[in-house]
C-alpha positions in Angstrom: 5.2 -5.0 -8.5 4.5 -6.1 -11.9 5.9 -5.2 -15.5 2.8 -5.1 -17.6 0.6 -7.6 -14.5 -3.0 -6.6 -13.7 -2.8 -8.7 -10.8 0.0 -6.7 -9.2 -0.2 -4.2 -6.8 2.2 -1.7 -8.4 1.9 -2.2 -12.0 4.5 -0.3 -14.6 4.4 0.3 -17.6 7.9 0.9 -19.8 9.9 -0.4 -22.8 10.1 -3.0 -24.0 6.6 -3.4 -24.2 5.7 0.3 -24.1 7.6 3.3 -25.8 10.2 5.3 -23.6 7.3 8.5 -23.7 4.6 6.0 -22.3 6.7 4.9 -19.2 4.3 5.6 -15.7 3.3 2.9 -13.1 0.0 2.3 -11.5 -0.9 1.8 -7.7 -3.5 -0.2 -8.0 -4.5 -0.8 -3.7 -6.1 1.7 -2.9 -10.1 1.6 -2.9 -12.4 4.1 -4.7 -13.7 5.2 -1.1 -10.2 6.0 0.0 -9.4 10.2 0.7 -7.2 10.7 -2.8 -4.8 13.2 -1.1 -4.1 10.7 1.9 -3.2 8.4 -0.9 -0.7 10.4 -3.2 0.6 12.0 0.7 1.3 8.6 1.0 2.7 6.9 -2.1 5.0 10.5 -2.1 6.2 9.7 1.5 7.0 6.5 0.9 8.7 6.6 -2.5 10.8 9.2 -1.1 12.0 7.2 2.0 13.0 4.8 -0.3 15.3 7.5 -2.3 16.2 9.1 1.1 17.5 5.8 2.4 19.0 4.2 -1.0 16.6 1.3 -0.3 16.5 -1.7 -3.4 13.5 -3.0 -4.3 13.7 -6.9 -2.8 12.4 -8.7 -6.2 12.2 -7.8 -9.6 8.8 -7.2 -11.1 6.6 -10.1 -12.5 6.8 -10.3 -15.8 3.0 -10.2 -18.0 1.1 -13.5 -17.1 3.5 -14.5 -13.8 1.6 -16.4 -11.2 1.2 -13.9 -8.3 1.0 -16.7 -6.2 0.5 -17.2 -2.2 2.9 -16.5 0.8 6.6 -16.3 -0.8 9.8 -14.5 -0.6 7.5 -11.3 -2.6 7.7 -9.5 0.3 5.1 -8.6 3.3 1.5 -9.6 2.8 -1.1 -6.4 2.9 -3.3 -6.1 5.6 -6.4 -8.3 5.1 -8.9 -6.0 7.1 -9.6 -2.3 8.7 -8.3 -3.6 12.6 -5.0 -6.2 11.0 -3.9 -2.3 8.7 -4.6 -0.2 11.9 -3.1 -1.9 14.0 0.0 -2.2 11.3 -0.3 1.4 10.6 -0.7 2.4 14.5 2.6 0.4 16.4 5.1 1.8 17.8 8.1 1.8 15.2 5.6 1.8 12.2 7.1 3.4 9.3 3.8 5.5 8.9 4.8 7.5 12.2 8.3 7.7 10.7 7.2 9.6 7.7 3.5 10.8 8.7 4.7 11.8 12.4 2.9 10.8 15.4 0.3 13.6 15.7 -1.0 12.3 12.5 -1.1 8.3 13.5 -2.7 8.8 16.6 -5.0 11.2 15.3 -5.8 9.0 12.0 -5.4 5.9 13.7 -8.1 6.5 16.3 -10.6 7.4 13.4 -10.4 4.1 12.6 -10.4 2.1 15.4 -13.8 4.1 16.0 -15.1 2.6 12.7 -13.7 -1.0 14.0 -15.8 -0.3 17.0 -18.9 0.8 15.9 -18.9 -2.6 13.5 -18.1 -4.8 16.1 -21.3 -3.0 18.1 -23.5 -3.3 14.8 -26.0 -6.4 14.6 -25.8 -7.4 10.9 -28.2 -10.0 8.6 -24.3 -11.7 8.5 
């Protein structure tokens, strides 16, 4: 997360160096080809956990012009393709099936891992 950082995955917006009426953040992840209702469903879920369990946010936001930097204490690195997320989002324990249910993960999940298939099967100019 990131007061005021275009380089941050959440990015909000507040005082001081916005007025109070201005204050909203930004999720910034999630591609243009993404389903827009899976993605609020989600970001709703989530956030709400959060509230549910009186979770604290692990680090405080970097500031405008922090170094986002590599691997560090930020938290957990997101996925880095289709088969590293679904196989995050699919595991037994995954807090997807704690606030999506199973039904939903298995269903969803297996959607994708048909897409991972079919591009491992698919002979590319790559």
């Amino acid at each position: 997360m990131g007061l005021e950082h275009r380089a941050a995955s959440i990015r909000l917006i507040a005082p001081p160096t916005s007025k109070p009426g201005a204050t909203r953040f930004e999720v910034r992840v999630p591609g243009a080809d993404t389903n827009a209702h899976y993605v609020l469903a989600a970001i709703l879920a989530i956030g709400w956990r959060g509230v549910e369990k009186k979770l604290k946010i692990p680090c405080p936001p970097l500031g405008k012009g922090e170094d986002v930097g590599g691997e560090n204490d930020m938290g957990i690195r997101l996925a880095r393709n289709l088969r590293e997320a679904t196989d995050r989002f699919t595991r037994v324990g995954s807090i997807a099936r704690e606030v999506f249910g199973n039904e939903f993960v298995e269903h969803f999940g297996g959607t994708r891992e048909h897409e991972i298939r079919l591009w491992d099967e698919a002979v590319t100019d790559w």
